[in-house]
N, C-alpha and C positions, 0 to 999 in steps of 0.2 A: 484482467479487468475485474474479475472476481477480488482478488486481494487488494485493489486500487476502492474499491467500495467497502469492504472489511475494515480496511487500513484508517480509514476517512469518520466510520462510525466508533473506530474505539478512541480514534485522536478526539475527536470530539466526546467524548465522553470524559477525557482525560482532561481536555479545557473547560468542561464544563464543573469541573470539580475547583478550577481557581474562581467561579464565580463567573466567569465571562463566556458569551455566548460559544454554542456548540459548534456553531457555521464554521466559524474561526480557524477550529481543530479542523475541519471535513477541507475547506480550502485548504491551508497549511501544505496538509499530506498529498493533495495532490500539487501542488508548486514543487514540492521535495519528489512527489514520484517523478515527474517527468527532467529533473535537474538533475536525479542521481541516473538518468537513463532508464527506467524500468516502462518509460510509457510510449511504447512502440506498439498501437494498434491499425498496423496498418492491413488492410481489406476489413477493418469491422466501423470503419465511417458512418456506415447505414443506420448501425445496431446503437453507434453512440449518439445518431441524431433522432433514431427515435424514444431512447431512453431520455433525451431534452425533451421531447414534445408532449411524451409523459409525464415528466414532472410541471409543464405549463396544461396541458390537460387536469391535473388537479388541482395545482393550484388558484385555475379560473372555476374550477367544480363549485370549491372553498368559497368563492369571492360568492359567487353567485349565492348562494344556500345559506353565507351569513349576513347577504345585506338584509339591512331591516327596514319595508318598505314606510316604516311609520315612522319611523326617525327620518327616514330622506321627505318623506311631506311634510314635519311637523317644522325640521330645521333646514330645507329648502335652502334658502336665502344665503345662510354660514357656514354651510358647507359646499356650497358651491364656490364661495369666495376663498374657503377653505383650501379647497381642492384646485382652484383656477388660476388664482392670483400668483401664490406659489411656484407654481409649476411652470407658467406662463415665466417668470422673469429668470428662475434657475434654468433652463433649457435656453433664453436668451443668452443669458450670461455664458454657459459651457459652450453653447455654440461659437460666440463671437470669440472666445480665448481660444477655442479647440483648431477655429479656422487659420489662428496665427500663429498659434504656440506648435500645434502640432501638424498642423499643414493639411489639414482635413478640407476636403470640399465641403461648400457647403450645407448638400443634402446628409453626407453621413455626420456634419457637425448637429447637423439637427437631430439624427439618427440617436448618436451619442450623448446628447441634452436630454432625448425623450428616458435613454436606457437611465441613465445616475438617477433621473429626477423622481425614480419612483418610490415609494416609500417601500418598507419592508411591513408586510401586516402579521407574519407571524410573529417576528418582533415585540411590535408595537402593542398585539392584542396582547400576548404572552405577559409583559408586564405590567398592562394598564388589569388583567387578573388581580396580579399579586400588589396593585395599587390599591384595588376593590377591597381585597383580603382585607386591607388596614382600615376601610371605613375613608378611605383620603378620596377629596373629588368626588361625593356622593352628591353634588348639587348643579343646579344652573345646568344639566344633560349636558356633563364635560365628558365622561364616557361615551355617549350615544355618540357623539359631535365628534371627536377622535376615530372611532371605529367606524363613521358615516366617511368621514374624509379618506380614511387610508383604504377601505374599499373603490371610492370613488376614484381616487386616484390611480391603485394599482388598473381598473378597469379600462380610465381611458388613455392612460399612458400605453399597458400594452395593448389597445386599438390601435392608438396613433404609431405603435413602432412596425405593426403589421402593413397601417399605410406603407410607412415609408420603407420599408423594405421593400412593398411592391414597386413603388417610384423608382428605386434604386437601381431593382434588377428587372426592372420594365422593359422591353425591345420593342413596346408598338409607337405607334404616332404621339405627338403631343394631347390631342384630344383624348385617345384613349386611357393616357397617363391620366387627365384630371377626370375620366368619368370613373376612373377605377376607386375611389373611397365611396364615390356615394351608393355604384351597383355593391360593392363587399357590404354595404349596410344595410343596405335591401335583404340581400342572401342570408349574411348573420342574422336578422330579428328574423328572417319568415324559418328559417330552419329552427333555431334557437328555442323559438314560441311554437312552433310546430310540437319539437320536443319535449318540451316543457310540459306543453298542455296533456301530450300524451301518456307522463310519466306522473299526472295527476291521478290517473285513473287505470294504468298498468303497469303493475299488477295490482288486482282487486283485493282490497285492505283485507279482503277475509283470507287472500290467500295464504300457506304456507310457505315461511320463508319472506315473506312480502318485502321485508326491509332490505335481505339481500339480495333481491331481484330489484329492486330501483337504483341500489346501487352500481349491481352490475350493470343496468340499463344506460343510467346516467355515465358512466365510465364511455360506456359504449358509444353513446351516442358523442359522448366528448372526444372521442377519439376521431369517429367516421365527421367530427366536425372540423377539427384541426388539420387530419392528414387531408383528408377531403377538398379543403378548402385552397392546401397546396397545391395539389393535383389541377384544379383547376385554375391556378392561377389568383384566388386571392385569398392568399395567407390571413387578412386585416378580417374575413366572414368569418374564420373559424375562430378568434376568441371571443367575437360578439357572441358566437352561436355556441358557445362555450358557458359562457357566462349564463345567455338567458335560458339557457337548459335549465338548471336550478335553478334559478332566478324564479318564474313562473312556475314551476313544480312545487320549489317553497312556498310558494305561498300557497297555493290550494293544500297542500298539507298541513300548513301551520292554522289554515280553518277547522281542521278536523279535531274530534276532542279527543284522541289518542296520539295526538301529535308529540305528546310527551316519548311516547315508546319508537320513533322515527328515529333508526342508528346511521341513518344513510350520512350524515354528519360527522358520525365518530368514526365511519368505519373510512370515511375522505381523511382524516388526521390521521389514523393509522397508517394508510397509504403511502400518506407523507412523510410519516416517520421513513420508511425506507427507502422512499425517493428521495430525499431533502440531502444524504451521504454523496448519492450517486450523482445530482444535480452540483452541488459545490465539488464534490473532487474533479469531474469532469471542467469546470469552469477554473478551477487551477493547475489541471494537467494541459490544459494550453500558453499557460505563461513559462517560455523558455528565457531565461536570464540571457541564454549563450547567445539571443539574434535580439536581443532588446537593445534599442540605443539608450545611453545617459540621461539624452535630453528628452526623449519620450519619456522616461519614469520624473525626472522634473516636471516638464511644462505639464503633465497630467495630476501631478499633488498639489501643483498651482490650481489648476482648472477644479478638482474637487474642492477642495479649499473654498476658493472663493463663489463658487455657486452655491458650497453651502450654507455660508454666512449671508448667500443676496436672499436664499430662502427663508432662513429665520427671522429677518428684517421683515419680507412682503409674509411671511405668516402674522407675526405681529401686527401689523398693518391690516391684513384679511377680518379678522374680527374686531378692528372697530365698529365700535356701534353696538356691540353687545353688552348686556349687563357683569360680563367677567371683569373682573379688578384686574388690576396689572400683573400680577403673580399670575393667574388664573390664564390672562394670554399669553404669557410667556412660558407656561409649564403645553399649552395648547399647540406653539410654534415649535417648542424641541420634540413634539411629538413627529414630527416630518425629517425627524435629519435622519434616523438608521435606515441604511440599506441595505437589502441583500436577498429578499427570494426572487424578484423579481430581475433582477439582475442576473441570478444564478440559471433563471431558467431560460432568460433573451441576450443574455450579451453573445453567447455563442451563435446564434441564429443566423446573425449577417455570415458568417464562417461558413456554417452549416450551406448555407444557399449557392454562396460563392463555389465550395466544392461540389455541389448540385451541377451547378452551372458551366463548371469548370472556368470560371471565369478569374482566371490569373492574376489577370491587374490589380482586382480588389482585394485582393490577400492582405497587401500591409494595413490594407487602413482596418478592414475586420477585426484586424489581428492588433491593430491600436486602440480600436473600441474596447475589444478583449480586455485587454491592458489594463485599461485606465478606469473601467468597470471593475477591476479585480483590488485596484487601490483606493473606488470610493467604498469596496464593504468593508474592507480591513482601517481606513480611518475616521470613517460616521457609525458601525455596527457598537463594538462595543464602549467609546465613547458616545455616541448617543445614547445607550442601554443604562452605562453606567449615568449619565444628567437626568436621566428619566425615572429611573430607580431613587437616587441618593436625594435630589431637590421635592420630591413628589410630597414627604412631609414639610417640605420650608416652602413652598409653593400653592397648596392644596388645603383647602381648611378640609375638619374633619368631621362625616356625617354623623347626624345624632338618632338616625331612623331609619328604617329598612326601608322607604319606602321615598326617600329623598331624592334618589336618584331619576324618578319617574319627574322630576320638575325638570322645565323646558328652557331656552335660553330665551329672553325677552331682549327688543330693541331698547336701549335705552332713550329714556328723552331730554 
């Protein structure tokens, strides 16, 4: 397992020198380790589904601690449309192919629409940086509105995937099924804000250390929220309560006027550097060529395909009505096609559970989700990276002031 995470981060390093994202290399090597044989960990099932719940443990840390509560009140309106509209018709779309094409019921096609339709935010933040770099999209809060939606999205897609996994592998009555989203939402915000609040003020800013005890805290409490939420039966509390852990900390910290010196941020990216190997080679040490059918790797490059073109359209469509030019909404919609952390850290989940559960039956379709998750990162990742990258000057006018960026998106009349 060690050499399977080794293997992952030098392949990637090694793709990242052609220019094209590092995920790429890290999947790769694990589709190659378990093809050529070498990925037989059997009795360590445990140890590989909590090294998954680690890497969704940070990366809800991330979401939370980088959303910006003033860009979600200022741009309210278009990123909600941003984020709903989108999401709403690409999940439509993968579900109704997924239930024909590939034979999925319906709950795991929705399953499956929730998992593709996420966006990738290290991605997306990653380049819309080095868009920054260049002075491009310094206007009309095309940044803010980007990085406002793909938080927004990663957050409640993985909500709704914790839903419905609990649906899934649900055993109680029918009522108990529909009360199960709205008690996990209860449980998430009161743990969540419970932690949060209390990681406002422990440990005391004069302490020693202070920075890496919030860290450690936040980890912690991220963890007892996730595993926790398992245990109890609803999976869908612990990324709420994930989320608003930093969520609420952030902000009474970003009140403070040393908030500048607050690592608890850089020290979650570091994290993630070493999780991010472990998270993709593990989600390609599950794709065996030797038990895949034909038509499962076809009707799945269909399904990614066109869900990702229904998405481009209804992003398009999502901000009308804003003062963006037509380039300006169209560099705004390709910012929703790459994906991959989110995927990397939920497509194995349904598996994970199934073996929890020992629940046999469910194997194929897990194991199609798996699949068909592994062939939207490999053709929206680095062709989305790459339209995002290359169009960003023929799409993007360019600012003329440091301080351009601070203007907001207006309704047009």
């Amino acid at each position: 397992m060690c050499f399977l995470f080794v293997g992952a981060q030098a392949s990637g390093i090694l793709v990242s020198l052609t220019g094209l994202p590092d995920m790429l290399g890290m999947l790769f090597w694990g589709v190659l380790y378990t093809n050529i044989g070498w990925a037989d960990f059997e009795g360590l099932q445990k140890l590989e589904c909590f090294l998954r719940d680690m890497t969704l443990i940070n990366t809800m840390l991330i979401a939370g601690l980088d959303f910006d509560y003033e860009s979600l009140r200022k741009l309210f309106r278009f990123i909600m449309q941003l984020t709903l509209v989108p999401m709403i018709a690409e999940v439509a779309a993968i579900a109704g192919l997924s239930r024909y094409l590939l034979d999925l019921p319906w709950l795991w096609a929705v399953l499956l629409g929730l998992v593709v339709t996420a966006v990738a935010p290290n991605v997306v933040i990653s380049i819309l940086l080095r868009v920054k770099g260049e002075r491009l999209g310094l206007n009309k809060g095309i940044h803010k509105l980007i990085v406002a939606m793909t938080i927004c999205n990663h957050i409640i897609v993985i909500f709704l995937i914790g839903v419905m996994l609990g649906v899934i592998f649900s055993t109680g009555n029918l009522m108990s099924q529909i009360l199960h989203g709205p008690i996990g939402i209860v449980i998430g915000v009161a743990f969540g804000s419970a932690c949060g609040v209390g990681l406002r003020y422990i440990p005391s800013h004069q302490a020693k250390y202070a920075n890496g005890l919030r860290f450690s805290m936040a980890v912690l409490a991220g963890t007892l929220s996730i595993v926790g939420s398992k245990l109890i039966g609803y999976p869908s509390a612990g990324v709420l309560g994930c989320v608003l852990t930093t969520f609420v900390a952030g902000i009474g910290w970003k009140k403070r006027p040393d908030y500048d010196t607050n690592e608890v941020g850089m020290y979650l990216d570091l994290l993630w550097k070493f999780l991010k190997p472990v998270a993709l080679a593990l989600i390609g040490k599950e794709v065996n060529f030797a038990v895949i059918e034909g038509m499962t790797i076809l009707g799945g490059i269909l399904t990614v395909i066109v869900g990702a073109v229904i998405r481009l359209g209804f992003s398009y469509l999502a901000v009308l009505g804003s003062d963006l030019n037509r380039k300006e909404k169209i560099y705004v919609a390709l910012s929703g096609f790459p994906k991959a952390t989110v995927q990397a850290a939920l497509a194995p989940a349904a598996m994970d559970m199934a073996r929890n559960l020992n629940a046999v039956e469910e194997y194929p379709r897990a194991h199609t989700v798996l699949i068909v998750t592994v062939l939207a990162i490999i053709l929206t990742t680095p062709l989305g990276a790459f339209l995002m990258i290359k169009l960003a000057s023929k799409l993007l006018k360019r600012g003329s002031a440091e301080g351009d960026d601070n203007n907001e998106l207006a309704t047009s009349t």
